[in-house]
C-alpha positions in Angstrom: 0.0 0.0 0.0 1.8 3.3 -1.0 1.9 6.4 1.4 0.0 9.6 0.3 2.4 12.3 -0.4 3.0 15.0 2.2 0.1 17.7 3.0 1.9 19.9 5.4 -1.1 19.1 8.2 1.8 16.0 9.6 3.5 16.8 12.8 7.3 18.6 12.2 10.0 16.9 14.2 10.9 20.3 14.6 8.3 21.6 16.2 8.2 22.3 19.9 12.3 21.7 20.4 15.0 23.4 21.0 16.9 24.3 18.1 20.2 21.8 17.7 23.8 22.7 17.5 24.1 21.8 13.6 21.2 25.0 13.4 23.5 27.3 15.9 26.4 26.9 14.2 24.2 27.5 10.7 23.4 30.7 11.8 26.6 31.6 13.0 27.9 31.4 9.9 25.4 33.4 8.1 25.7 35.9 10.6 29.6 35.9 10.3 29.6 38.1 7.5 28.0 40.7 8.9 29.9 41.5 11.5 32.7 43.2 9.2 30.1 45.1 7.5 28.5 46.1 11.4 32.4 47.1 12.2 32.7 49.2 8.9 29.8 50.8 9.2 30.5 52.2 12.6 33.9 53.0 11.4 33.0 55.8 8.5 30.3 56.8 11.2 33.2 58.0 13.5 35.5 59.1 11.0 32.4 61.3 9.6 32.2 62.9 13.4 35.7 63.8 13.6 36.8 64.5 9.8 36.9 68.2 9.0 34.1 69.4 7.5 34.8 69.8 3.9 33.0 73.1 3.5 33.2 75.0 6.9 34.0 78.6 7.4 37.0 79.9 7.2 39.0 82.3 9.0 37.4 85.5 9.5 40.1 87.1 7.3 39.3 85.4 4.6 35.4 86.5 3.8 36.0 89.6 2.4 34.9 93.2 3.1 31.2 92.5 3.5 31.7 90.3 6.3 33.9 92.4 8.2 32.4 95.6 7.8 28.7 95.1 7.1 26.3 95.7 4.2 25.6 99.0 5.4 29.0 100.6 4.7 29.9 98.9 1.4 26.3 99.9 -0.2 26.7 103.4 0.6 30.3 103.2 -0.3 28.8 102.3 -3.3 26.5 105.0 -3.6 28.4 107.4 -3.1 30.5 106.4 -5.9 28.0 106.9 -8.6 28.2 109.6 -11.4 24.9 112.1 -11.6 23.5 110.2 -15.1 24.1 107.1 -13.0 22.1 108.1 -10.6 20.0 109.4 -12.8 19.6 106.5 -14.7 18.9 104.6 -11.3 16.0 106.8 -10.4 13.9 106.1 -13.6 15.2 102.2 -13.3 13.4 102.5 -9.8 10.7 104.8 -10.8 9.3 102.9 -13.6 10.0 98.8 -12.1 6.2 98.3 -12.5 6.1 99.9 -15.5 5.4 97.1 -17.9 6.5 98.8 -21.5 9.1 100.0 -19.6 10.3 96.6 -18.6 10.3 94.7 -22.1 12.1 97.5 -23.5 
């Protein structure tokens, strides 16, 4: 008389035991590889903290006039500069902004 094939509803061996040594030492060794990866990972992770950043400020010397003396004085600096037909030419720039024919020409 042959056996009927397997239905899944027969009992596991497995079930209700403790796993075995043979199924320790399985997932040992799949978890072996990750333990470089675990030691690399937390090793760019500290060098990241303590690296220099790669775009920080530098010294104060270095930013340029607007930095160390302020908007303020380099605009009217600025200002001051200008010719009479440049300002001229400023205050009908300013003037007419809103002025759409004005604009596309």
């Amino acid at each position: 008389q042959a056996r009927p094939g397997p239905t899944g509803c027969e009992s596991s061996p497995f079930v209700g035991r403790a796993p075995s040594l043979a199924l320790l030492g399985a997932m040992a060794r799949r978890a072996a590889p990750l333990l470089p990866l675990l030691l690399a990972c937390c090793g760019l992770l500290w060098l990241a903290s303590h690296a220099p950043a790669f775009l920080s400020a530098g010294p104060a010397a270095r930013r340029g006039r607007t930095a160390m003396r302020g908007f303020k004085e380099d605009f009217d600096a600025w200002r001051s500069g200008l010719t009479d037909d440049e300002r001229k030419m400023l205050k009908n720039q300013a003037q007419n902004e809103f002025n759409k024919k004005f604009r596309k020409s």
